[in-house]
C-alpha positions as CSV (number, residue, x, y, z in Angstrom):
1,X,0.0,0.0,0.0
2,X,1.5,3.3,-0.9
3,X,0.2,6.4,1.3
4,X,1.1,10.2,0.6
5,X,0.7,13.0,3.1
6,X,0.6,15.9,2.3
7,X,0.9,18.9,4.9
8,X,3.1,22.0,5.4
9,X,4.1,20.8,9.1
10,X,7.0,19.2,8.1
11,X,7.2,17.6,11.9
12,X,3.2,16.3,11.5
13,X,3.5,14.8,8.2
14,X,6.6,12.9,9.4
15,X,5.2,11.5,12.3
16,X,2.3,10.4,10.9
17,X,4.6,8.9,8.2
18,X,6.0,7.2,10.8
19,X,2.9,5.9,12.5
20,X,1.3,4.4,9.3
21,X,4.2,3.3,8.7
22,X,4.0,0.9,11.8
23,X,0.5,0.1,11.4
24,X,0.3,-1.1,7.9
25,X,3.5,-2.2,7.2
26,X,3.5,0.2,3.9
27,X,5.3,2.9,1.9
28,X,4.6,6.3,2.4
29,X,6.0,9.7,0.7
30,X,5.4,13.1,2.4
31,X,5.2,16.1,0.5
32,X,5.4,19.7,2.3
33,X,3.3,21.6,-0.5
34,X,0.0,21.2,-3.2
35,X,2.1,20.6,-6.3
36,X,4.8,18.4,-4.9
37,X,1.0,16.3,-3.8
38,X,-0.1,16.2,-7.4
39,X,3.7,15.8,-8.6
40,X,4.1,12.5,-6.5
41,X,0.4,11.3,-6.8
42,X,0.2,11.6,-11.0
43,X,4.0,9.6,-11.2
44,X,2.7,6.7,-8.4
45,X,-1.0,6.8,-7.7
46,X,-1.1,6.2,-3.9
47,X,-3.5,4.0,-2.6
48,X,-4.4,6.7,0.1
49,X,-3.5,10.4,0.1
50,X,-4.3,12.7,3.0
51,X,-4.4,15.9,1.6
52,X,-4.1,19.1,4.2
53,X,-6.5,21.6,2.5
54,X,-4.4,25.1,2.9
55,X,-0.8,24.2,2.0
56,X,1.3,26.5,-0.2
57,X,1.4,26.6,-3.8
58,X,-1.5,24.4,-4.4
59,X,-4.3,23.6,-2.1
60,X,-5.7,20.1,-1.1
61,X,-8.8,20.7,-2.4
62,X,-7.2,21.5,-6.0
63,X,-4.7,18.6,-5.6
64,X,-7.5,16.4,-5.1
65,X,-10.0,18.1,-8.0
66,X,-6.7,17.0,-9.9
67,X,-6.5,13.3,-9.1
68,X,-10.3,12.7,-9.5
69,X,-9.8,14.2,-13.2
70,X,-7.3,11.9,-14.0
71,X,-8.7,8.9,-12.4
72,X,-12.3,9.3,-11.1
73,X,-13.1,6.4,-8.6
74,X,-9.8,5.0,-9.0
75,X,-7.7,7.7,-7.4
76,X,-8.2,5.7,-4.3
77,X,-9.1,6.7,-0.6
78,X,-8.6,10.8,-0.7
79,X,-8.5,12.5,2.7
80,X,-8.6,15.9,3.4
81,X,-7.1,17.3,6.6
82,X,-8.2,20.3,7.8
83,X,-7.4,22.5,10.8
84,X,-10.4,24.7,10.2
85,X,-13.8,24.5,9.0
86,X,-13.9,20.9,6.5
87,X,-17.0,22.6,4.7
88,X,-15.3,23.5,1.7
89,X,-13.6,20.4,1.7
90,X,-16.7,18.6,2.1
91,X,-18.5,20.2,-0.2
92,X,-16.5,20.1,-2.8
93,X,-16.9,16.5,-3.3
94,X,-13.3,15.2,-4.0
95,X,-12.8,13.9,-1.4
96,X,-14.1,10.4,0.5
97,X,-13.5,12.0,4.0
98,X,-12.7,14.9,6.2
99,X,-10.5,14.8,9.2
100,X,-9.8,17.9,11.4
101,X,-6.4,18.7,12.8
102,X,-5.1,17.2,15.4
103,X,-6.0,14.0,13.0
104,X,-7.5,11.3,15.1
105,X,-5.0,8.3,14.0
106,X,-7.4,5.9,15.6
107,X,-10.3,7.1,13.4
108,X,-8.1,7.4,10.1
109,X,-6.5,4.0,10.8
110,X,-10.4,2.8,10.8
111,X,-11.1,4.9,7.1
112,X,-8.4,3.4,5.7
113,X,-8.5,-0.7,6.8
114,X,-12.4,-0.3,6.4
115,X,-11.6,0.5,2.5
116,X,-8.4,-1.7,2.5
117,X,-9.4,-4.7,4.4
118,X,-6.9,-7.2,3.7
119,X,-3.6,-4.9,3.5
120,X,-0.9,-7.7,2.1
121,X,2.6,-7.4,3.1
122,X,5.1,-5.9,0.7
123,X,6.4,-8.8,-1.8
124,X,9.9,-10.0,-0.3
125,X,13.0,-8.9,-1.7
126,X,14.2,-11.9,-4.0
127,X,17.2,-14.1,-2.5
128,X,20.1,-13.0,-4.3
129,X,20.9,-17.1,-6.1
130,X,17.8,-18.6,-5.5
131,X,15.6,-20.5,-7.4
């Protein structure tokens, strides 16, 4: 499962980095701005992007508009994280949910196995001779 955050509190995206990274075994990339989001997000289409909605350069909510463009309900689970009102996030209808800062890692673990029940381990690294 690949995850991007996206969030312009460099020490909050890297935790949480950190955290998912210990719950589900995954990859995840964090981006500090809106472009760098849709940069990483069009080369490898995450599996689940949480998407803080005022970062610099681009917003969430246009990163987001972005990846439902290119791949409609393929673009995976889209989260928006907000530290102030969620109603333009809500409304805008990009994205599947909307979390409010301090984001409740309980509740987002929940979001994400609920869509990805089964989340299989990374393939292992071939043996270097083996057949």
């Amino acid at each position: 499962m690949k995850i991007l955050i996206a969030d312009d509190y460099p020490d909050v995206a890297d935790l949480l980095s950190e955290l998912l990274q210990l719950e589900f075994d995954c990859e995840t990339v964090v981006v500090l701005n809106g472009a760098d989001a849709l940069h990483e997000a069009l080369k490898r289409r995450p599996d689940v992007s949480l998407l803080d909605i005022d970062m610099p350069i681009m917003a969430g909510v246009e990163c987001a508009a972005a990846m439902r463009l290119k791949w409609g309900t393929d673009a995976g689970l889209i989260v928006a994280v907000t530290g102030r009102s969620s109603r333009e996030a809500g409304e805008s209808g990009h994205f599947n949910h909307v979390l409010r800062k301090p984001t409740d890692f309980e509740e987002l673990v929940k979001l994400i196995r609920a869509r990805f029940p089964s989340n299989p381990l990374p393939d292992p690294e071939p043996v270097p001779g083996a057949a």
